[in-house]
LOMI-116382 format. One line per field, with one value per residue: residue in three letters; x, y, z of N, C-alpha, C in turn; residue number from 0. Coordinates in steps of 0.02 Angstrom, whole numbers. Atoms other than C-alpha are relative to their C-alpha. Layout:
<recs>
resn <- c(Ala | ...)
n.u <- c(X | ...)
n.v <- c(Y | ...)
n.w <- c(Z | ...)
ca.u <- c(X | ...)
ca.v <- c(Y | ...)
ca.w <- c(Z | ...)
c.u <- c(X | ...)
c.v <- c(Y | ...)
c.w <- c(Z | ...)
resi <- c(NUM | ...)
</recs>
This chain:
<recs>
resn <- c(Unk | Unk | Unk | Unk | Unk | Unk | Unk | Unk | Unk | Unk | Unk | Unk | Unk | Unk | Unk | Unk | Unk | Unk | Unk | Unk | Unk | Unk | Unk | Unk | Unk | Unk | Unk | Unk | Unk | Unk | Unk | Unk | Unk | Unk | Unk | Unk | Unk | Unk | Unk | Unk | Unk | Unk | Unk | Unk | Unk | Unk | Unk | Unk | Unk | Unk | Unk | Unk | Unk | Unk | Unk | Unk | Unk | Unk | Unk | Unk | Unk | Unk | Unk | Unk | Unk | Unk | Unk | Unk | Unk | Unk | Unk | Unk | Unk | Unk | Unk | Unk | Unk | Unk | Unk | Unk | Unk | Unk | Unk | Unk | Unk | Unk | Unk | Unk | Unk | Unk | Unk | Unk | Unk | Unk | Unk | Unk | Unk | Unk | Unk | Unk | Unk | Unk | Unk | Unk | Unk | Unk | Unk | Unk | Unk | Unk | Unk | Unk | Unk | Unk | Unk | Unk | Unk | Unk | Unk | Unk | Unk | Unk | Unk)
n.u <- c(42 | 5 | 11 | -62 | 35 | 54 | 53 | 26 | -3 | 40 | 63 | -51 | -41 | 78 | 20 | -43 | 2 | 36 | -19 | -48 | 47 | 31 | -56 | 0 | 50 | -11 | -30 | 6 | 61 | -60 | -6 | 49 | 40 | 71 | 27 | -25 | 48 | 64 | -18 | 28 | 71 | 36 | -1 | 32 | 68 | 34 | -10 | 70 | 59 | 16 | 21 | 83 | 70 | -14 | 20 | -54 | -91 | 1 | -40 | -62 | -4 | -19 | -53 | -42 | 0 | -45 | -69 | -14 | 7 | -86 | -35 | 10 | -19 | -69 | -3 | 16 | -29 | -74 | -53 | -19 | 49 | -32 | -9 | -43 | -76 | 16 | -13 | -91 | -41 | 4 | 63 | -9 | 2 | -10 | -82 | -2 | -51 | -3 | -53 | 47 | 29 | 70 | 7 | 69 | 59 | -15 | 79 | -33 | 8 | -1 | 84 | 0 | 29 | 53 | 22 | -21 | 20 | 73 | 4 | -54 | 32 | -4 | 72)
n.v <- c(-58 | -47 | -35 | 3 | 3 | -17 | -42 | -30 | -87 | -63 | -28 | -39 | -44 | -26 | -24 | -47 | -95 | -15 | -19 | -71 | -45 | -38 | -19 | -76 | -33 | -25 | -49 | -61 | -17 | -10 | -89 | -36 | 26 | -19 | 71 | 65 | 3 | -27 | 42 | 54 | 7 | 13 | 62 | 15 | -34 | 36 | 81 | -20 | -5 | 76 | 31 | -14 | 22 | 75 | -3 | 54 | -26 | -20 | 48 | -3 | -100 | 1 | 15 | -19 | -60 | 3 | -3 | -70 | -28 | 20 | -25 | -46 | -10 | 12 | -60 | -24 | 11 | -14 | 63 | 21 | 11 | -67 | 45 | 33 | -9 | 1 | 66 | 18 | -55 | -44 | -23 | -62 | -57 | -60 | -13 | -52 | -2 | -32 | 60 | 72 | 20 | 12 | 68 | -23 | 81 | 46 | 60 | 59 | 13 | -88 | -23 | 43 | 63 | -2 | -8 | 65 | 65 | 39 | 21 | 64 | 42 | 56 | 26)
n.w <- c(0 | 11 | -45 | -61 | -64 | 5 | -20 | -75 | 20 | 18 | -46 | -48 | 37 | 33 | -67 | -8 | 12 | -60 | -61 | 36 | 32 | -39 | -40 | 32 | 0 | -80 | 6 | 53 | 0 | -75 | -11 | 1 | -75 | 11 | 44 | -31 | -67 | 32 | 55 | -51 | -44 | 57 | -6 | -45 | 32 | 20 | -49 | -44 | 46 | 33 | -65 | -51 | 63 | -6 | -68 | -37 | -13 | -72 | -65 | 30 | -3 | -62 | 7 | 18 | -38 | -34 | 32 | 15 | -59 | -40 | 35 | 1 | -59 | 1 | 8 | -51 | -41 | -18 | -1 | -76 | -26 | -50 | -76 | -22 | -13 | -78 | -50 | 9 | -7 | 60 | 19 | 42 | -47 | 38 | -29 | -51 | 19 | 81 | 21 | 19 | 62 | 14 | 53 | 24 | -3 | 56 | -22 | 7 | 78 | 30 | 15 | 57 | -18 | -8 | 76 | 43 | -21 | 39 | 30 | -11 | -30 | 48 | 33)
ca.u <- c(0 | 56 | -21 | 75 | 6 | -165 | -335 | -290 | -157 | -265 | -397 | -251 | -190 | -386 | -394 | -240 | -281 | -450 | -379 | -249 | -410 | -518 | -367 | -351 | -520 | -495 | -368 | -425 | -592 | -466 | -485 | -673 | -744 | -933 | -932 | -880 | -1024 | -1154 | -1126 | -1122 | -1288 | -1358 | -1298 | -1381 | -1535 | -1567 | -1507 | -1648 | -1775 | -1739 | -1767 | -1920 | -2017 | -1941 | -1983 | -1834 | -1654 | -1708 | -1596 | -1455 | -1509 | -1498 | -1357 | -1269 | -1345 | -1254 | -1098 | -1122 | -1152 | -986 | -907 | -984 | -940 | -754 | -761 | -821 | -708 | -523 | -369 | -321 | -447 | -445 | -504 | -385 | -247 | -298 | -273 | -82 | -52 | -59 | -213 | -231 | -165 | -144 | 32 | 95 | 266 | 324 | 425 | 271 | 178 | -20 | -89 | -256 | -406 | -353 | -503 | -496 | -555 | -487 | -645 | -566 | -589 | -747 | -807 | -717 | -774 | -945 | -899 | -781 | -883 | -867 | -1021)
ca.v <- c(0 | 166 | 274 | 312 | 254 | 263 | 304 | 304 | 445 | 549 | 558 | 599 | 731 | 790 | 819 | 912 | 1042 | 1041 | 1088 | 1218 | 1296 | 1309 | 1361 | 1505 | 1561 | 1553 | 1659 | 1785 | 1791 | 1833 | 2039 | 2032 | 2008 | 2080 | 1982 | 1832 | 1842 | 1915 | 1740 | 1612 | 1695 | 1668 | 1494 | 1457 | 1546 | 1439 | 1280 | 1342 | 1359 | 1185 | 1103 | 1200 | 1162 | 976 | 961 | 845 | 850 | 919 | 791 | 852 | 1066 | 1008 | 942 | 1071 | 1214 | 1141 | 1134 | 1326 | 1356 | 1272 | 1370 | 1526 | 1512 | 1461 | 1631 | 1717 | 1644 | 1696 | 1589 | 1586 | 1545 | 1708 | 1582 | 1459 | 1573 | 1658 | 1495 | 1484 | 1657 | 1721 | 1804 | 1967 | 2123 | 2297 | 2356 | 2471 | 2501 | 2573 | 2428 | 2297 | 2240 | 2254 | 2086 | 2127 | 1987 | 1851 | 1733 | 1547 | 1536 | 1688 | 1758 | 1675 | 1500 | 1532 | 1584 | 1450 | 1288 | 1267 | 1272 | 1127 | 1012 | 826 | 787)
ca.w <- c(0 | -45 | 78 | 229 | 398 | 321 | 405 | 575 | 508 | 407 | 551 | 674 | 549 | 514 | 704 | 722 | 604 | 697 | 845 | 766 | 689 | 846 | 951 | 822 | 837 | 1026 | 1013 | 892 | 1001 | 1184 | 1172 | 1137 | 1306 | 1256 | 1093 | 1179 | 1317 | 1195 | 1080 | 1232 | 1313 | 1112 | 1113 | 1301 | 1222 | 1093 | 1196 | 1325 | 1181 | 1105 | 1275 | 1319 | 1132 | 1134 | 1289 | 1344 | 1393 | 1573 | 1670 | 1541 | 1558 | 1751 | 1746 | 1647 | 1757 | 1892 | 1810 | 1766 | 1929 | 2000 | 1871 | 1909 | 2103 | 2059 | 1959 | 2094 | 2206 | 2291 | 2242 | 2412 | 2534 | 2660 | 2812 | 2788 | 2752 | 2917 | 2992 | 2939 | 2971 | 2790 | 2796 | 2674 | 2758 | 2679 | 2662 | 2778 | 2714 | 2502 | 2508 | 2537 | 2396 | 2364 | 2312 | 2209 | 2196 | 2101 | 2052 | 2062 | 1882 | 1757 | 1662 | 1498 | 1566 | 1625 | 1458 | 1361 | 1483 | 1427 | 1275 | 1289 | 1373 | 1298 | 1173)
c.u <- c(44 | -8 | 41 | -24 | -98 | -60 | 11 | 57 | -38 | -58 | 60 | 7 | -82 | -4 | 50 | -7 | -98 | 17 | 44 | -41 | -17 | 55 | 19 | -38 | 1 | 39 | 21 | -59 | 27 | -21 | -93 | -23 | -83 | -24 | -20 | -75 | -73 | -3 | 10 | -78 | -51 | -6 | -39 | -60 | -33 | 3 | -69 | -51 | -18 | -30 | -66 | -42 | 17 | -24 | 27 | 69 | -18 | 39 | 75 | 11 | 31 | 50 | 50 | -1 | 33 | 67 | 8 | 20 | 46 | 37 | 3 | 38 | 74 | 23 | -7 | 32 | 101 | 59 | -3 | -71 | 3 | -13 | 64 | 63 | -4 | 41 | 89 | 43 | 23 | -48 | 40 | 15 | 28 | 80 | 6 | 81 | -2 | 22 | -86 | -63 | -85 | -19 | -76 | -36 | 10 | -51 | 34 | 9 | -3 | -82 | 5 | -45 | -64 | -70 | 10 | -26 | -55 | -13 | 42 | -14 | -3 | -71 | 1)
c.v <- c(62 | 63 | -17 | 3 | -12 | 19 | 15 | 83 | 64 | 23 | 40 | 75 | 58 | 48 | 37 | 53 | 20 | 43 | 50 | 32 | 31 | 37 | 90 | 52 | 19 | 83 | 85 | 45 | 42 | 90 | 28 | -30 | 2 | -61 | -69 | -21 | 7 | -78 | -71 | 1 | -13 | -82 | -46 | 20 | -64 | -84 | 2 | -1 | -58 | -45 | 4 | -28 | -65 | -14 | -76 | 38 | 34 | -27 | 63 | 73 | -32 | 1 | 67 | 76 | 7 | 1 | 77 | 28 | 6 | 53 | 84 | 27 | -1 | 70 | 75 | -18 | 36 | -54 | -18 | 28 | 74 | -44 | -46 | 46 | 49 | -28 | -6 | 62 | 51 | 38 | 78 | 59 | 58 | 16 | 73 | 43 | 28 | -47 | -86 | -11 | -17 | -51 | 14 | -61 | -40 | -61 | -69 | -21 | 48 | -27 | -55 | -75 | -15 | 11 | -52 | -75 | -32 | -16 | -60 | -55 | -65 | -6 | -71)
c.w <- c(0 | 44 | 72 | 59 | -1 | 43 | 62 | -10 | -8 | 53 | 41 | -32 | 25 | 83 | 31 | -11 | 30 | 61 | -18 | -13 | 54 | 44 | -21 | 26 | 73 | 27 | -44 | 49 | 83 | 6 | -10 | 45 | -18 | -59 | 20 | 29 | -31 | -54 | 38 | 10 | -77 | 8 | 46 | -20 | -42 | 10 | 23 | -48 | -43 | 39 | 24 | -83 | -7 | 51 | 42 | 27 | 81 | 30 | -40 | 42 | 83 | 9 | -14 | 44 | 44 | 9 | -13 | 56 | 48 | -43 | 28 | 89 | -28 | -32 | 55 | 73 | -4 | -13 | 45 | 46 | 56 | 69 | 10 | 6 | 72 | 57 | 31 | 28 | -56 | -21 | -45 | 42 | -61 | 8 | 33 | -11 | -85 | -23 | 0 | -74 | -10 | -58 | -16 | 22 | -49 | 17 | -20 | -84 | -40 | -23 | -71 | -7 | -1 | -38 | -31 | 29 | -24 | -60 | -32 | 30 | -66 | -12 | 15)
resi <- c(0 | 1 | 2 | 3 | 4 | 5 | 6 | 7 | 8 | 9 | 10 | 11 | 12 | 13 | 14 | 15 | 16 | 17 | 18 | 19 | 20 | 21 | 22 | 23 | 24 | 25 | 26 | 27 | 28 | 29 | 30 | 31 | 32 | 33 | 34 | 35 | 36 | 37 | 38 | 39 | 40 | 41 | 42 | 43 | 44 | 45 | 46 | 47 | 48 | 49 | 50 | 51 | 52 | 53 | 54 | 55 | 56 | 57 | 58 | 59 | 60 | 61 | 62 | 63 | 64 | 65 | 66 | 67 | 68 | 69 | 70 | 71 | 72 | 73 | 74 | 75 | 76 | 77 | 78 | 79 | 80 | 81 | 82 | 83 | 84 | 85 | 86 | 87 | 88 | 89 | 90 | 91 | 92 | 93 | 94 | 95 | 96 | 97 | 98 | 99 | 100 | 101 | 102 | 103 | 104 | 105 | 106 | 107 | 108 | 109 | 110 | 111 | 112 | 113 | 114 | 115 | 116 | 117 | 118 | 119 | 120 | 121 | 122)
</recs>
């Protein structure tokens, strides 16, 4: 045979430049925050609107609401825990010094992520 590695190659290959493509688009789509958000809540729109005139997939919507929902807390959440670090003795304190260093709010999950997860979810 001729061909080199055949089909399980060309799928490999097929799914490479797959993934080089969306990766692109990922990264083309990175600076429009509004777009981004305005083009998910479309997508959840007409998810929500297939569900309600089918009138199935409820276990799934459930399902996936809950998964938003973890998502949305982990967004809404502090890297570092402020109780536990408390605990240790690292809790957050203001600096008091020119020389100490103001640590902003860093979330557990950037905003990117939090955008990009749902749509990454295995079919």
């Amino acid at each position: 045979s001729s061909d080199s590695g055949g089909p399980a190659a060309a799928l490999s290959a097929a799914v490479a430049t797959a993934s080089r493509r969306f990766q692109h688009l990922l990264d083309r789509s990175t600076p429009h925050v509004g777009r981004r958000w305005l083009g998910l809540a479309g997508v959840v729109l007409v998810y929500a609107l297939r569900a309600w005139f089918v009138g199935g997939y409820y276990i799934v919507t459930y399902a996936l609401g809950i998964y938003l929902l973890n998502l949305l807390i982990a967004f809404l959440s502090p890297q570092v825990d402020p109780e536990l670090a408390e605990v240790l003795g690292e809790g957050p304190a203001l600096p008091t010094r020119s020389s100490d260093e103001f640590r902003p709010f860093v979330r557990r999950l950037p905003e990117f992520k939090f955008w990009c997860d749902p749509l990454l979810l295995p079919a």
